[in-house]
MDAnalysis code that builds the backbone (N, CA, C; Angstrom):
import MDAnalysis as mda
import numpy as np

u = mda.Universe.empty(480, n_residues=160, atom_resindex=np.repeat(np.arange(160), 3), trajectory=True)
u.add_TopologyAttr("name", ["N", "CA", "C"] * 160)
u.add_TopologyAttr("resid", np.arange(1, 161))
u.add_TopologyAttr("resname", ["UNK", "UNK", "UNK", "UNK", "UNK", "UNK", "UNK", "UNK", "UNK", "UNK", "UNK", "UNK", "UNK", "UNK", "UNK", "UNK", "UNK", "UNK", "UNK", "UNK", "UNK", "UNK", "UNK", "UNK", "UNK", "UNK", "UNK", "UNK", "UNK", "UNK", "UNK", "UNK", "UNK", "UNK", "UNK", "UNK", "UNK", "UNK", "UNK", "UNK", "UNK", "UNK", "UNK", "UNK", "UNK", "UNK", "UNK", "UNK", "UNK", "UNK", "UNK", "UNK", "UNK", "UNK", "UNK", "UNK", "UNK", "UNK", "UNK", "UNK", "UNK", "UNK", "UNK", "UNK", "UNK", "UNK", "UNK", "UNK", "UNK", "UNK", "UNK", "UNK", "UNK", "UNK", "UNK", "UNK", "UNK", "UNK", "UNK", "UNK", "UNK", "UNK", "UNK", "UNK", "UNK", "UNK", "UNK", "UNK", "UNK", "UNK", "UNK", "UNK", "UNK", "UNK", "UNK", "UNK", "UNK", "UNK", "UNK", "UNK", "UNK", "UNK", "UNK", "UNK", "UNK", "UNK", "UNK", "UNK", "UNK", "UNK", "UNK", "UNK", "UNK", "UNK", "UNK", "UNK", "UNK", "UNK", "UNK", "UNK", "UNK", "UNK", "UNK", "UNK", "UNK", "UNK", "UNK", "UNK", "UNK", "UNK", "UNK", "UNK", "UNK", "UNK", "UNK", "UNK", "UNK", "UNK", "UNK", "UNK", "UNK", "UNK", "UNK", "UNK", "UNK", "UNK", "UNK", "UNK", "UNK", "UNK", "UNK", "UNK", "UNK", "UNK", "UNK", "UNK", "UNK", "UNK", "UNK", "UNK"])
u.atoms.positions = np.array([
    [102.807, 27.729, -17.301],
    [101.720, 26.791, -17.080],
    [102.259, 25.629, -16.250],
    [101.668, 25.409, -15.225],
    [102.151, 24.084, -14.138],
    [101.595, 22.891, -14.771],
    [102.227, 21.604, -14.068],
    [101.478, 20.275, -15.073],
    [100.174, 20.335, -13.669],
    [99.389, 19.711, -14.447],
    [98.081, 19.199, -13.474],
    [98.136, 17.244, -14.032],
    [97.881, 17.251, -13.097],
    [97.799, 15.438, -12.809],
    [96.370, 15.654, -13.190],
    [95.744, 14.778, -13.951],
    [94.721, 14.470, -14.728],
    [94.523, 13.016, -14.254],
    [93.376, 12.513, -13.349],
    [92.584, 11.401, -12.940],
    [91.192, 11.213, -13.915],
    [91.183, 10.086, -14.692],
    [89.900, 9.995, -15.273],
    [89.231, 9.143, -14.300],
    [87.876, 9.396, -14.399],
    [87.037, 8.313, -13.640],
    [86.815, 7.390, -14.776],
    [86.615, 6.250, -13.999],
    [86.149, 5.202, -14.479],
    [84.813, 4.771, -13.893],
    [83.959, 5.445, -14.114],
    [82.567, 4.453, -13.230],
    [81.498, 4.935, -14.347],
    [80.098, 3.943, -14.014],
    [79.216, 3.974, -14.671],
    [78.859, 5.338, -15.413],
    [78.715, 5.914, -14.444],
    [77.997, 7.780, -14.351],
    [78.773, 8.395, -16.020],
    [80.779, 7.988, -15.538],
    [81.764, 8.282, -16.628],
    [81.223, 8.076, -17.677],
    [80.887, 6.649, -17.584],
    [80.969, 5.732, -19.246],
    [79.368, 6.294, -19.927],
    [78.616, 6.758, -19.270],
    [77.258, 6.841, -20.214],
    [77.603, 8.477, -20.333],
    [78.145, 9.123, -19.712],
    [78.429, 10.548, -19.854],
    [79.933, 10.631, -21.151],
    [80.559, 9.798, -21.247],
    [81.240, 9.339, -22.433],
    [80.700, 9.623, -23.839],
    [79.755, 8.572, -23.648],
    [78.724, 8.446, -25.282],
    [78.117, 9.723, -25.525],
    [78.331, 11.166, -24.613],
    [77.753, 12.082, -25.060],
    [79.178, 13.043, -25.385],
    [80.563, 12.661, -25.321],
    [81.270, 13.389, -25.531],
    [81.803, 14.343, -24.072],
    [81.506, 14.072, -23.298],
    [81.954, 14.274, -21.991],
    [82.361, 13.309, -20.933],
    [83.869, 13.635, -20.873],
    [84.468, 12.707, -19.856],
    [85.010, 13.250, -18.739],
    [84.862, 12.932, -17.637],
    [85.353, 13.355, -16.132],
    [86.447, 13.230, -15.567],
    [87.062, 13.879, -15.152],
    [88.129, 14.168, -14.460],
    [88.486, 14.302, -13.200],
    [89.471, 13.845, -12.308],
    [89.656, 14.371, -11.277],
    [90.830, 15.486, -10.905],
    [90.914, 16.588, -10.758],
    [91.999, 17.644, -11.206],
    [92.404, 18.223, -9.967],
    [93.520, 18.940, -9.362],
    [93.651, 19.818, -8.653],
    [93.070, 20.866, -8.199],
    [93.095, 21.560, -6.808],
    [91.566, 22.266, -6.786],
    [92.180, 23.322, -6.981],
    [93.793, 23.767, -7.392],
    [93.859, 25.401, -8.056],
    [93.877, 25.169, -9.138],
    [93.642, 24.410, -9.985],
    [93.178, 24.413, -11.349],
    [92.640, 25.107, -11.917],
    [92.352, 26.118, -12.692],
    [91.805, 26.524, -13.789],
    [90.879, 26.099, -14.687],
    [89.545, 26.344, -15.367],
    [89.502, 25.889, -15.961],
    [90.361, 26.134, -17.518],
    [90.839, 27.264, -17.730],
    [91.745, 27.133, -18.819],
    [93.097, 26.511, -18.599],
    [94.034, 26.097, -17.600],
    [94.546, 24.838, -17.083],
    [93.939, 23.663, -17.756],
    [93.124, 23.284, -17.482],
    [92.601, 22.021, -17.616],
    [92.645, 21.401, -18.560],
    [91.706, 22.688, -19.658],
    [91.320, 22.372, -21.152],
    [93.155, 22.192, -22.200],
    [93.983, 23.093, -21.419],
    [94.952, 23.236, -22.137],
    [95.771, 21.785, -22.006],
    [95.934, 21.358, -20.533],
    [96.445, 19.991, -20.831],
    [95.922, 19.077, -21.209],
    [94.450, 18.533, -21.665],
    [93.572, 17.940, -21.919],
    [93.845, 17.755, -23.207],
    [93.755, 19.124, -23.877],
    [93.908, 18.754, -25.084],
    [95.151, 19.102, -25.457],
    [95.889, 19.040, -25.007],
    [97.696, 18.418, -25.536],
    [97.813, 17.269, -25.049],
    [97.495, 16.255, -23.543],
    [97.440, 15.050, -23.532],
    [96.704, 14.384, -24.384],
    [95.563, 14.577, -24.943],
    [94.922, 13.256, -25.347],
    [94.849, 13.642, -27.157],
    [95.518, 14.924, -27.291],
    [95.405, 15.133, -28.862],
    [93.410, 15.714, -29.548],
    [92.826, 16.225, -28.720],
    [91.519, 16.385, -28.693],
    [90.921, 17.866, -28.975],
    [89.916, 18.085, -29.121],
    [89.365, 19.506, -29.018],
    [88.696, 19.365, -27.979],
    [88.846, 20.611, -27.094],
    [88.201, 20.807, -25.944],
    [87.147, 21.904, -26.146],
    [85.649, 21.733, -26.207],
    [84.464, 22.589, -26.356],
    [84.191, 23.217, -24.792],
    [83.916, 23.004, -23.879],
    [83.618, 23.284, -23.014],
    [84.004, 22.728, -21.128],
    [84.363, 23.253, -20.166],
    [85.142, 23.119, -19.262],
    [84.197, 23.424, -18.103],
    [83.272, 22.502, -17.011],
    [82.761, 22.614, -16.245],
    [83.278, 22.088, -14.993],
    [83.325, 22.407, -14.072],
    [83.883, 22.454, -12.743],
    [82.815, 22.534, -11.407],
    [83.242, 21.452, -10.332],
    [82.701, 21.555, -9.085],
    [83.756, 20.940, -7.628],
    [83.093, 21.620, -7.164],
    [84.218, 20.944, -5.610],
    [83.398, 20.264, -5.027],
    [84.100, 19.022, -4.358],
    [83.128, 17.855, -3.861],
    [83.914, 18.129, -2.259],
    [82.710, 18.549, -1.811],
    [83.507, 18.647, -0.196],
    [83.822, 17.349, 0.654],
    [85.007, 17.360, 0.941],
    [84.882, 15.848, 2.017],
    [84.053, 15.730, 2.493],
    [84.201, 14.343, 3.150],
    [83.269, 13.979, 4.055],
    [83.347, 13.723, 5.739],
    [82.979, 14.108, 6.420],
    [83.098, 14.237, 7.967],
    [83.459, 12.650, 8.078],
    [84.578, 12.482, 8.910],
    [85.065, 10.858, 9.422],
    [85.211, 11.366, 10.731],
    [85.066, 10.273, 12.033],
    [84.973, 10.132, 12.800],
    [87.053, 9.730, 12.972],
    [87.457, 9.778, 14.105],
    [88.666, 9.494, 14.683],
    [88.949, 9.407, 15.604],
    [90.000, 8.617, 16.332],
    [90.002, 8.398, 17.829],
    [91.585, 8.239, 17.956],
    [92.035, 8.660, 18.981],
    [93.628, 8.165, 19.641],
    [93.593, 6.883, 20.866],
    [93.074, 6.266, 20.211],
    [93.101, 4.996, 21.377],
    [91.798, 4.433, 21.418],
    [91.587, 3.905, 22.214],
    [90.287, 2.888, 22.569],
    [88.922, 3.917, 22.925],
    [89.202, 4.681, 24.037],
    [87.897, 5.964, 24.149],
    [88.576, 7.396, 24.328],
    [89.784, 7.097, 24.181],
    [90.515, 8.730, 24.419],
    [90.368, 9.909, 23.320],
    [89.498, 10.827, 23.676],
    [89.760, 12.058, 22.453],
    [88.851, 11.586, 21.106],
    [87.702, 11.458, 21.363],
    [87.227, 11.127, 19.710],
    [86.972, 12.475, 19.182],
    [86.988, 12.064, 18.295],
    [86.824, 13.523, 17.099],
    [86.395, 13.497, 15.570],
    [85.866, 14.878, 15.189],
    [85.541, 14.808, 13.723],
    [86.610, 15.078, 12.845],
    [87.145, 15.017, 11.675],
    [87.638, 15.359, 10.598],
    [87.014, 15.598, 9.401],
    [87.567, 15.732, 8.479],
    [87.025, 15.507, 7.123],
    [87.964, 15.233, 6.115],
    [87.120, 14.008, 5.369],
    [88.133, 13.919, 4.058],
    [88.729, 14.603, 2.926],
    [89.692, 14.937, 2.190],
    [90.212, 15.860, 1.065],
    [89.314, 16.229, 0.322],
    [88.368, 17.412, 0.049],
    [87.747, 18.235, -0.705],
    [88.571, 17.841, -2.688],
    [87.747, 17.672, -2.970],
    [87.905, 16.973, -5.044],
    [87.468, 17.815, -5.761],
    [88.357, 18.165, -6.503],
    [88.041, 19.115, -8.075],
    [87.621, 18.244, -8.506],
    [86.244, 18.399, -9.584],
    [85.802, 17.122, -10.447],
    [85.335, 18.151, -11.788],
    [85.617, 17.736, -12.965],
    [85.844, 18.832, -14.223],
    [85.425, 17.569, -15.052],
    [84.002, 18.226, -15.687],
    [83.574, 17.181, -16.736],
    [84.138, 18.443, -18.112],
    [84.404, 17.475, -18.651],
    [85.362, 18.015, -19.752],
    [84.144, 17.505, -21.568],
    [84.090, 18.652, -22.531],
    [83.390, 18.425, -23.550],
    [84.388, 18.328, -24.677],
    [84.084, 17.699, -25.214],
    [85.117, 17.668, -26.689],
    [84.464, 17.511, -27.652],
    [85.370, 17.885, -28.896],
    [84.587, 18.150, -30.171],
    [83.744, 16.314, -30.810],
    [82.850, 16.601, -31.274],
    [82.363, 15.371, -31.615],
    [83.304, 14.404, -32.622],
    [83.606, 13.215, -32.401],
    [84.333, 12.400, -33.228],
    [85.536, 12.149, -32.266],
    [86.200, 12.934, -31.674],
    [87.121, 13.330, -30.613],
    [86.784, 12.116, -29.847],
    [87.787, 11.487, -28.768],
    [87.409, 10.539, -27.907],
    [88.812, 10.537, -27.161],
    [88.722, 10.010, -25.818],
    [89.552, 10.038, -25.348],
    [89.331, 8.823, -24.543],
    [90.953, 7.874, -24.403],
    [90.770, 6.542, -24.391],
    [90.579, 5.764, -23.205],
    [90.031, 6.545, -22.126],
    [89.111, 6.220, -21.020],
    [88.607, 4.614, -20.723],
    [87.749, 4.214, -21.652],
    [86.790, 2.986, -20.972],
    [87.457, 2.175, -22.298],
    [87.709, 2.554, -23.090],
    [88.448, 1.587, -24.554],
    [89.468, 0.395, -23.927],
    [90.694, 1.412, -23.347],
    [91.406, 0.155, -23.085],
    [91.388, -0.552, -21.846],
    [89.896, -0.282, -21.295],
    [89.712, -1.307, -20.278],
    [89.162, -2.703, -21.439],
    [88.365, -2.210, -22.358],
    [87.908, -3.152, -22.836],
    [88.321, -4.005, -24.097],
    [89.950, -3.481, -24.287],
    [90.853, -4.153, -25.012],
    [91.873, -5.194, -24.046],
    [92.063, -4.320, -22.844],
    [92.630, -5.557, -21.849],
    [91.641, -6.874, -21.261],
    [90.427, -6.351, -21.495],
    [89.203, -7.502, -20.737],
    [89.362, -8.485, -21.958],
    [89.383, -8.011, -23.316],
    [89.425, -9.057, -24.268],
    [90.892, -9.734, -23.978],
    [91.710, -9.376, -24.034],
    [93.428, -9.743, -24.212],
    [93.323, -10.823, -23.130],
    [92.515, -10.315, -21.690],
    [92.832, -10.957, -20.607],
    [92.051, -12.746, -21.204],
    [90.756, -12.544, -21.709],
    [89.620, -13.503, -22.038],
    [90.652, -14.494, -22.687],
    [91.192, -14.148, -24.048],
    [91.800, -14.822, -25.064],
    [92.603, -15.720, -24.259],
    [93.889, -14.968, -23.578],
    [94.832, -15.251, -22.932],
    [94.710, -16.488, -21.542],
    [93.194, -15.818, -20.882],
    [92.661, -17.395, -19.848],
    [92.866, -18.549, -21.173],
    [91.617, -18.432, -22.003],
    [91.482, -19.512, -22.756],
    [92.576, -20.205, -23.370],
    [93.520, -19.452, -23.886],
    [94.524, -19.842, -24.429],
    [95.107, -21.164, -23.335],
    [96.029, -20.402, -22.120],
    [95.908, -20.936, -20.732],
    [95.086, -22.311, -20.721],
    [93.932, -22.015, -20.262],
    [93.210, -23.389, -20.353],
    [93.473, -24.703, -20.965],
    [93.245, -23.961, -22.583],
    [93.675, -25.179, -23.887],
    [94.980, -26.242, -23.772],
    [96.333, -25.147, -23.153],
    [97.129, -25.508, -22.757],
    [97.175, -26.383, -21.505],
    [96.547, -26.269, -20.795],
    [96.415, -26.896, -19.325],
    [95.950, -28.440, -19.917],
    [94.691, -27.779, -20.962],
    [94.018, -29.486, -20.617],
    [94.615, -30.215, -21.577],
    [95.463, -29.820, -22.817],
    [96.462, -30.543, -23.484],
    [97.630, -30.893, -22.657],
    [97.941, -30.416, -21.428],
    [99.270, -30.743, -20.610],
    [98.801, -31.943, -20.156],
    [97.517, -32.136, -19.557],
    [96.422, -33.018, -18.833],
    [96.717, -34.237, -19.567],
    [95.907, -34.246, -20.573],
    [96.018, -35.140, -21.417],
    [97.175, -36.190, -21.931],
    [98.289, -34.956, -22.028],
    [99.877, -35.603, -22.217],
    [100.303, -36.514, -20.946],
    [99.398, -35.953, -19.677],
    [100.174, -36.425, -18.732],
    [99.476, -37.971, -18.025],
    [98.283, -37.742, -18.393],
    [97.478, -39.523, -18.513],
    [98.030, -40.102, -19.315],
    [98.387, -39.797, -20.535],
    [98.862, -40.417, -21.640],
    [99.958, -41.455, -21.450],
    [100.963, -40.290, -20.405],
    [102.159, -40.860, -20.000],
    [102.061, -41.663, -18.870],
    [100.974, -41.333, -17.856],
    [100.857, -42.524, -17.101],
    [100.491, -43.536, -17.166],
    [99.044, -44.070, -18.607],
    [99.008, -45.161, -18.937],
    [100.316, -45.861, -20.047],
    [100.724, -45.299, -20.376],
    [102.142, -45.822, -20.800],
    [103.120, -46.656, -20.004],
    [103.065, -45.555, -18.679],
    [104.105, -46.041, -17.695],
    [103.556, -47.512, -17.168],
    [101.769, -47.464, -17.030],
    [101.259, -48.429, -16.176],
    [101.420, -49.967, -17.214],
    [101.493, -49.798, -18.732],
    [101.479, -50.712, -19.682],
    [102.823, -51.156, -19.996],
    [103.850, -50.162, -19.492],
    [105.223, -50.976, -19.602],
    [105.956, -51.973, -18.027],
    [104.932, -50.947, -16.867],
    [105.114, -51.875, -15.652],
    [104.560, -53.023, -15.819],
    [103.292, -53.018, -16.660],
    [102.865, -54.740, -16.650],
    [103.557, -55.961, -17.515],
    [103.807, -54.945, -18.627],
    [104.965, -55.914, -19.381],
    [106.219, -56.285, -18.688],
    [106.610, -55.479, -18.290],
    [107.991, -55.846, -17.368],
    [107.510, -56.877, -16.041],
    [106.046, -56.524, -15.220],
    [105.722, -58.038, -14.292],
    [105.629, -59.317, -15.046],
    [105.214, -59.198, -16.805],
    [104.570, -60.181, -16.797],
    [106.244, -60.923, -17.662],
    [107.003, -60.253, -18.059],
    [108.229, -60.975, -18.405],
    [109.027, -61.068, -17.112],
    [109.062, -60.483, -16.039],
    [109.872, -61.055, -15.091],
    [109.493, -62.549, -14.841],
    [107.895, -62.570, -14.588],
    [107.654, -63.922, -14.083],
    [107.540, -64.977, -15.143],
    [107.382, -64.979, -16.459],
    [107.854, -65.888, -17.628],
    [108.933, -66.568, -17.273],
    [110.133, -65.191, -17.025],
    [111.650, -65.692, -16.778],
    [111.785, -66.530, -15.493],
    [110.796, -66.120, -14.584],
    [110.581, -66.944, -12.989],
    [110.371, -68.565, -13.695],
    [109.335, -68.343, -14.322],
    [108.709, -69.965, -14.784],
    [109.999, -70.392, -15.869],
    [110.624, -70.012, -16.461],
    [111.627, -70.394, -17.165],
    [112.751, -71.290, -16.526],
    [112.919, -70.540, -15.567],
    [113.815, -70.629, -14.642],
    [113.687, -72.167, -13.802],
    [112.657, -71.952, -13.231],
    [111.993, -72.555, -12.230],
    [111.583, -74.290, -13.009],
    [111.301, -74.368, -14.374],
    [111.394, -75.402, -15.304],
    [112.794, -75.837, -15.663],
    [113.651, -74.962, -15.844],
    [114.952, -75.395, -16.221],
    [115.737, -76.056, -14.751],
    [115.160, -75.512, -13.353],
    [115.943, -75.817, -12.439],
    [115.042, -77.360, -12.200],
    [113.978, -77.915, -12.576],
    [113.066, -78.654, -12.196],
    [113.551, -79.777, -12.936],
    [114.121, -79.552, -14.474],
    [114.881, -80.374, -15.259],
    [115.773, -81.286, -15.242],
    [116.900, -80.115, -14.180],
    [118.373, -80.115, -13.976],
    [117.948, -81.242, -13.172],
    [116.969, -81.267, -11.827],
    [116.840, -81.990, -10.515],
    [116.409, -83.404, -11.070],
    [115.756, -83.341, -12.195],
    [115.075, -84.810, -13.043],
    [116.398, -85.199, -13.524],
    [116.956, -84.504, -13.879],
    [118.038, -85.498, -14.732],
    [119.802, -85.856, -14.357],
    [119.813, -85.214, -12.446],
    [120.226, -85.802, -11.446],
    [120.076, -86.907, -11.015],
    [118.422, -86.877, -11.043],
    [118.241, -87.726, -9.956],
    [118.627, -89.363, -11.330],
])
């Protein structure tokens, strides 16, 4: 038995075709469907009921070698697509841990945030601090100015 690379989709179509116990796949196009079911259900630990299969033909793209030289058609890679049935109760963890990382991610902004605007806060905190010890320090320099400036005013009185 060869391994097959197993692509789940993730899109709308997936997720409501989910809630019925069928999830989609994107598989190799010599695949089997008894391939399929067999790694399916040894990857995800599941019962596999039923194994449906279609080929999605590329799609015609346009191509060019230069500016107007040689245009031409191609087509894009032809897709095995295998909606896969499993036994009811069975699930396979597809759209779940998108929506355990969307929470983790949510918590984790907020968390973030809380932190930000408590950093915020610490950091006004510290600048009106800074601005209340610069004024104390203007307003005792110039005390000591007038101190000064009386004691030298003294000295000159009691010269003269």
């Amino acid at each position: 038995m060869r391994s097959i690379q197993y692509i789940p989709r993730a899109t709308e179509k997936a997720y409501n075709a989910s809630t019925k116990n069928v999830y989609i796949f994107f598989v190799p196009l010599k695949a089997s469907k008894q391939e399929i079911a067999k790694q399916i259900s040894a990857g995800f630990n599941v019962t596999v009921l039923d194994v449906k299969t279609c080929i999605r033909k590329g799609k015609p793209t346009r191509f060019s070698r230069g500016k107007h030289a040689y245009p031409g058609i191609t087509n894009r890679q032809d897709k095995k697509v295998a909606y896969i049935t499993v036994k009811e109760g069975d699930k396979i963890p597809v759209f779940e841990d998108v929506k355990e990382e969307a929470k983790d991610d949510k918590k984790a902004d907020k968390a973030d945030k809380k932190a930000d605007k408590a950093d915020k806060k610490a950091d006004k905190a510290d600048k009106k601090a800074e601005k209340a010890a610069k004024k104390e320090e203007k307003k005792a320099v110039k005390k000591a100015e007038k101190v000064e400036e009386a004691a030298k005013a003294d000295k000159k009185e009691e010269d003269k």
